[in-house]
C-alpha positions, 0 to 999 in steps of 0.5 A, spaced: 775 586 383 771 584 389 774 590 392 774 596 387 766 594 388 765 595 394 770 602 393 765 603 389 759 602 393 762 605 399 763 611 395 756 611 393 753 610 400 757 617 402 753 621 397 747 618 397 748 619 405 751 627 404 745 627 398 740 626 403 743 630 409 743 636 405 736 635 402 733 635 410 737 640 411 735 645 406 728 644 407 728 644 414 731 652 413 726 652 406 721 651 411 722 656 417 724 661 412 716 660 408 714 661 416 717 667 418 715 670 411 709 669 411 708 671 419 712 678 417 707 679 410 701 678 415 703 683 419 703 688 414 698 685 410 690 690 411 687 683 408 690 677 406 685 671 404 686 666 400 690 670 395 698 669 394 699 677 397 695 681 401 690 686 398 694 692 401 699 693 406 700 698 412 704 699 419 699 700 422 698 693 426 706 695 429 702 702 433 696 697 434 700 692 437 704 696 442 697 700 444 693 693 445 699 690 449 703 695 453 709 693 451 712 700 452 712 696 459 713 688 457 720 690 454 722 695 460 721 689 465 724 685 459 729 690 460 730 689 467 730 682 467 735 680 461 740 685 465 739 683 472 740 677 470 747 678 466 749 680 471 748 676 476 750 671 473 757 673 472 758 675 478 757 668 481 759 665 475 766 667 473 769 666 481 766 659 481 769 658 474 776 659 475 774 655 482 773 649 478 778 651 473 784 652 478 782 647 484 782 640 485 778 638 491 774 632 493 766 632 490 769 637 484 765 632 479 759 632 483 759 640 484 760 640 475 755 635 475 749 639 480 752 646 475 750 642 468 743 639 471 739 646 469 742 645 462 741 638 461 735 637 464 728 640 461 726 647 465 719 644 466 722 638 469 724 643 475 721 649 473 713 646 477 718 645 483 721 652 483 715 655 481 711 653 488 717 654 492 718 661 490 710 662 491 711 659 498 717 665 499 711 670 496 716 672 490 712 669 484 708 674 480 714 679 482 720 681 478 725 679 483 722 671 483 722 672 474 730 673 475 731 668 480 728 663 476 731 665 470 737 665 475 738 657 475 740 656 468 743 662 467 749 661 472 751 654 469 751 657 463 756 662 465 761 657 467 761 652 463 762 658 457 768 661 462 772 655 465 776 654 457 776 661 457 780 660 464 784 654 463 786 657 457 790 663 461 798 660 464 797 660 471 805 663 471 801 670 471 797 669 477 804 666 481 808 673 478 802 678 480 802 674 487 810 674 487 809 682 487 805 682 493 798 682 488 793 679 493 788 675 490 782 681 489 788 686 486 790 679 482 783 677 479 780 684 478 788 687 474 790 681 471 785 675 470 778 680 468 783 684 463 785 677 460 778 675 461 774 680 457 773 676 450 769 670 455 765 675 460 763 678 453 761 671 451 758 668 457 753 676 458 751 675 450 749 668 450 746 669 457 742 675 455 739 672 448 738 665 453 735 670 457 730 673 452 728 666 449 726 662 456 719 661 456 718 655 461 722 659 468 718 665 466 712 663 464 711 659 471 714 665 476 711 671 472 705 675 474 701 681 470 706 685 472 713 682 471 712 679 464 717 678 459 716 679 452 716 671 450 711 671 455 706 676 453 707 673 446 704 667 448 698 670 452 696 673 446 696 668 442 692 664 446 688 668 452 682 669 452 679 674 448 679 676 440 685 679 436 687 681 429 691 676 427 696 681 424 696 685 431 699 679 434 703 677 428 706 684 428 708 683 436 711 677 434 715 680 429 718 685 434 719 679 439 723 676 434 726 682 432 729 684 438 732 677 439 735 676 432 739 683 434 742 680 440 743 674 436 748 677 431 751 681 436 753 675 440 755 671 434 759 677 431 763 677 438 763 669 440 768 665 437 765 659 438 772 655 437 773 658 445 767 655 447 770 647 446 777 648 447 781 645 453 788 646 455 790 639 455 796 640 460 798 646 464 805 650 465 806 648 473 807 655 477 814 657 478 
């Protein structure tokens, strides 16, 4: 009797449990939706004051806004930045990837440690110290300094999503291509690269939508010519100046346009199954 009881209750606990997570959930999404809603009424709306809809709607704040903030010229350094730093991040992250993947050597735990420090710690916490030391090297307010800045957590980020993507290849085609005199270019560039087309494409769109989103980094190496577009954002917000509300919300509907674009694309090519699975074991080479 006493068991059937607390089965009872036990059964009663789980779904009070799974009631309440589901109800937090589905007001936080409730919430977030209202946000945007009303973000992206106000930037059609002429006015719109104390009224549940605008009195009238217009694109015009759109034209306004790219006149008002340049941001022919934001999203070209956006460009700039977003790419150069895709870039360079896998160029130097899938080599130390598959150097992590496939090596064992004394201090490979502290080396992925020292990779993984940029992701796990704040941006701020190391962005201040970043920050002084490229305006001693007189690279803040310059593009190159906004992409090396960026560069810091991009690289981590790039072989942590690589190195499953690496294990998970059977060394025994590396030992074959080398058999048949493949050196280790000619091995990586016609054997590993091909193989590793699903995880580069990974690896560059989370990159890319990291990239566009990080305001931090950006924020604190930037200058008036080498602004992101989360960046000239939040100047718009809070400069000095006075600006239509709608202006500003139109800019922040393109902002978050743009990286909504890139997050569905990234979501459609990145199996996120890949991002979490190991090879536990490891055929020996022949």
């Amino acid at each position: 009797m006493s068991a059937s009881v607390a089965n009872r209750g036990s059964r009663w606990l789980d779904r009070a449990w799974t009631g309440l997570l589901w109800g937090l959930m589905t007001l936080f999404l409730v919430n977030i939706g209202l946000m945007i809603a009303a973000v992206a009424t106000n930037s059609f709306a002429k006015r719109w004051l104390g009224t549940w809809l605008p009195e009238g709607w217009t694109t015009s704040w759109y034209t306004s806004a790219w006149k008002e903030f340049q941001l022919d010229a934001i999203l070209w350094v956006t460009v700039q930045v977003v790419f150069a730093v895709v870039f360079l991040a896998l160029l130097i992250g899938v080599p130390a990837a598959y150097t992590l993947a496939r090596r064992n050597f004394p201090g490979k735990r502290l080396l992925m440690l020292l990779f993984l420090l940029p992701l796990m710690v704040p941006p701020i916490t190391y962005g201040i110290p970043l920050a002084t030391v490229l305006y001693k090297a007189q690279l803040a307010g310059t593009i190159y300094g906004v992409i090396l800045a960026n560069l810091i957590p991009a690289a981590p980020f790039v072989i942590l999503v690589m190195t499953p993507f690496i294990e998970q290849i059977d060394p025994n085609l590396e030992s074959a291509a080398r058999v048949f005199g493949a050196g280790t270019g000619r091995m990586f560039w016609h054997i590993l690269v091909p193989l590793l087309g699903p995880g580069i494409l990974a690896a560059s769109l989370l990159v890319l939508v990291r990239t566009i989103a990080l305001f931090e980094l950006t924020f604190l190496t930037a200058g008036p010519d080498s602004q992101t577009l989360v960046v000239a954002l939040y100047y718009a917000v809070f400069a000095a100046g006075v600006r239509a509300p709608q202006s500003v919300d139109a800019m922040a509907m393109v902002y978050m346009a743009v990286t909504l674009a890139w997050l569905l694309i990234a979501l459609r090519f990145v199996n996120p199954t890949q991002l979490v699975s190991r090879v536990k074991e490891h055929p020996q080479p022949a």
